[in-house]
C-alpha positions as CSV (number, residue, x, y, z in Angstrom):
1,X,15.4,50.0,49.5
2,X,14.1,53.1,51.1
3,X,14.3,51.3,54.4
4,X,18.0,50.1,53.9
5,X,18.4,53.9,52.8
6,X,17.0,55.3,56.0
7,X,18.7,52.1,58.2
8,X,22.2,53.5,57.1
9,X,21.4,57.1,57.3
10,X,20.5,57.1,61.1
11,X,23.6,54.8,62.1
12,X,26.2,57.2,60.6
13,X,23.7,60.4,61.2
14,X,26.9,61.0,63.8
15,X,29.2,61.0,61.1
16,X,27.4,63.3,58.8
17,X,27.3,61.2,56.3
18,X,24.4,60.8,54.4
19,X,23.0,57.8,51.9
20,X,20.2,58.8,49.1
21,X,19.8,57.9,45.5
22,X,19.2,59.6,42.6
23,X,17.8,57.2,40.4
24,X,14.8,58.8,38.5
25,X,12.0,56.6,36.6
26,X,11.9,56.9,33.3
27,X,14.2,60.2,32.9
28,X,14.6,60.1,29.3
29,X,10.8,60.1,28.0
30,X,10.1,62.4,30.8
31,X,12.5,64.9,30.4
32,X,10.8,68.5,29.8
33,X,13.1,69.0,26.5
34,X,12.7,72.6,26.5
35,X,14.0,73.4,30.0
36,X,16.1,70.4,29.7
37,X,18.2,72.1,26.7
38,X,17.6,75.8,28.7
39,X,19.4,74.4,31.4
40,X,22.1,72.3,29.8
41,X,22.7,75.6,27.7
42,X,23.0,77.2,31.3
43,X,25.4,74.7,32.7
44,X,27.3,74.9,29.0
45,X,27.3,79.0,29.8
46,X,28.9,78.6,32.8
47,X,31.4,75.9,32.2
48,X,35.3,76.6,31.0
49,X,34.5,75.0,27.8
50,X,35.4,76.7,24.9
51,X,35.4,76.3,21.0
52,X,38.0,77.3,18.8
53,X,37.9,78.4,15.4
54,X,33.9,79.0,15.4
55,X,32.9,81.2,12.1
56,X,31.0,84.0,13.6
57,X,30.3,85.6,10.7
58,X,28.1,82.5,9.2
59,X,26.8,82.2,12.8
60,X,25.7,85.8,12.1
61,X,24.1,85.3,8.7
62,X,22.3,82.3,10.2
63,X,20.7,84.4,12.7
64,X,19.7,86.8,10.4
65,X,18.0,84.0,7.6
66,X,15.9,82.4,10.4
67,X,15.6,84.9,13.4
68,X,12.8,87.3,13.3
69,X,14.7,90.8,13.7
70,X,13.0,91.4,16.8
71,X,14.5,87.9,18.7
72,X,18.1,88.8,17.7
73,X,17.7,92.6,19.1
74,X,16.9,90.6,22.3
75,X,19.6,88.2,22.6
76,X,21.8,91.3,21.9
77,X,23.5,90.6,18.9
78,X,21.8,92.7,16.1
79,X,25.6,94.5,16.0
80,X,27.5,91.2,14.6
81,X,25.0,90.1,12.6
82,X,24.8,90.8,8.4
83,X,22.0,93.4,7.6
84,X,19.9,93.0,4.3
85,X,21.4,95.4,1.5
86,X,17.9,96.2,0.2
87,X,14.5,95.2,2.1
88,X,12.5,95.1,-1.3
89,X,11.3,92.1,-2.1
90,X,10.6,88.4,-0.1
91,X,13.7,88.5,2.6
92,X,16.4,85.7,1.6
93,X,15.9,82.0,3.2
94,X,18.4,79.7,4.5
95,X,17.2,78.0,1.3
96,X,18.1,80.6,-1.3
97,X,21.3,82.8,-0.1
98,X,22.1,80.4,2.7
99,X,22.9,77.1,0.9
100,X,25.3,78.6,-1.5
101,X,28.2,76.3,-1.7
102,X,30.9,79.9,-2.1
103,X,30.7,82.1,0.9
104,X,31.1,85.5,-1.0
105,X,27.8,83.8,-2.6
106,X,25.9,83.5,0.3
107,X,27.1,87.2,1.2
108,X,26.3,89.4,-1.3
109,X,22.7,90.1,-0.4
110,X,24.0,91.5,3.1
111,X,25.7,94.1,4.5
112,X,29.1,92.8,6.6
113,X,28.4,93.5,10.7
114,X,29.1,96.8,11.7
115,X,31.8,94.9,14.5
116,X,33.0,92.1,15.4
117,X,32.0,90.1,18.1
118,X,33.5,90.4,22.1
119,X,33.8,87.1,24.3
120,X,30.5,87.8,25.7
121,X,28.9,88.1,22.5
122,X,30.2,85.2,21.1
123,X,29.0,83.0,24.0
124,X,25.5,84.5,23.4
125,X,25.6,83.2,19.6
126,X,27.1,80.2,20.6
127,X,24.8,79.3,23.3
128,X,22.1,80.0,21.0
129,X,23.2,78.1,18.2
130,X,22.9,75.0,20.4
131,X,19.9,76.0,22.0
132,X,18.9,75.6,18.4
133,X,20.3,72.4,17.3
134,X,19.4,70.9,20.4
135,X,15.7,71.4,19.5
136,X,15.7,70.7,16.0
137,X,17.5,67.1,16.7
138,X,15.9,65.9,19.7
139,X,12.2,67.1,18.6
140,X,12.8,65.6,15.1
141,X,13.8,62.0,16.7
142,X,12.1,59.6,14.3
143,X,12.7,55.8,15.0
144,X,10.8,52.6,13.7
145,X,8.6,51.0,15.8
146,X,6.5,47.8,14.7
147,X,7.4,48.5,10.6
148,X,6.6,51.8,11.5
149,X,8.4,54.9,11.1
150,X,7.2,57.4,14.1
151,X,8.1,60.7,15.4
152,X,9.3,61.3,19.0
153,X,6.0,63.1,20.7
154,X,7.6,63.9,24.0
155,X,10.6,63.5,26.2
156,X,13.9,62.2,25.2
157,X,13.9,59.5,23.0
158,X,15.9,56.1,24.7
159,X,18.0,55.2,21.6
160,X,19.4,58.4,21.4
161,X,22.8,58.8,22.5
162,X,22.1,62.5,22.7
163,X,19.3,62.1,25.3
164,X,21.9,60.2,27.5
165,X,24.2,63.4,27.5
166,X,21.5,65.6,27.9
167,X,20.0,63.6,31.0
168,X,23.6,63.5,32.3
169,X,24.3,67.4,32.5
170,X,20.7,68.0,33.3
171,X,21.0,65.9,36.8
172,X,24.5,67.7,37.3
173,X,22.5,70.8,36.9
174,X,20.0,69.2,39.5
175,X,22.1,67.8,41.9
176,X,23.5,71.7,41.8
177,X,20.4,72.9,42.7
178,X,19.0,70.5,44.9
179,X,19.2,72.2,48.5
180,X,22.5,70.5,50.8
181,X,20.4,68.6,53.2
182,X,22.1,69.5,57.1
């Protein structure tokens, strides 16, 4: 194939036209997940896609259950997010405060955000909320395998329609990057 490759390259070299493929062996169980999801959160960042009617507020709260302090000073964002009304006491868990079924519920242990969040802001918590679920589903993939239930150890797991759109925007993201050959 390489040959064929190389055959058509140098007869329409003239042209400036140039053959190559970009098949890859075996991208979904070798996909590097964690700067796989950086950079699909990168190409997300960058895109013109938007979402409407996002809940910043529980975006916030969720930040503040299961972010050490410290991490969301870093991404910026300590502003929007609810602040603990009292720090005595074991700090409230997504599994306490943070599964109450009423909102003002899973309030009332915090102190609203001092202000609201801009545009740039909310594409921060929004990339980082699915920097987030990107992890947790892809390095949670269980599947059976022989009667046996087993747990993804690395890469992207094959029957996961996730991995495909993942792979996908990751190679758009390489094909970006890759230098334009002249």
């Amino acid at each position: 194939m390489i040959a064929q490759i190389e055959k058509v390259d140098e007869i329409q070299r003239s042209s400036g036209l140039i053959v190559g493929s970009a098949d890859v062996k075996s991208l979904y169980p070798n996909l590097d997940i964690d700067f796989t999801i950086e950079k699909v959160c990168e190409m997300f960042s960058e895109s013109e896609i938007g979402v409407e009617d996002m809940d910043y507020e529980e975006l916030g709260l969720n930040f503040a259950l299961t972010m050490e302090a410290k991490d969301v000073k870093k991404l910026g964002i300590t502003e929007v997010c609810p602040e603990r009304k009292s720090n005595r006491g074991r700090p409230p868990t997504i599994t306490s405060s943070g599964s109450e079924d009423v909102k003002e519920k899973r309030l009332e242990l915090w102190n609203p955000p001092r202000k609201k969040p801009d545009e740039f802001t909310k594409n921060t918590m929004l990339i980082e909320a699915l920097r987030v679920i990107l992890k947790v589903v892809i390095k949670n993939h269980v599947y059976l395998f022989d009667n046996e239930i087993r747990k993804q150890s690395k890469g992207g797991a094959m029957g996961l329609r996730l991995t495909g759109i993942l792979a996908q925007i990751f190679m758009m993201w390489w094909d970006r990057e890759y230098p334009e050959v002249e």
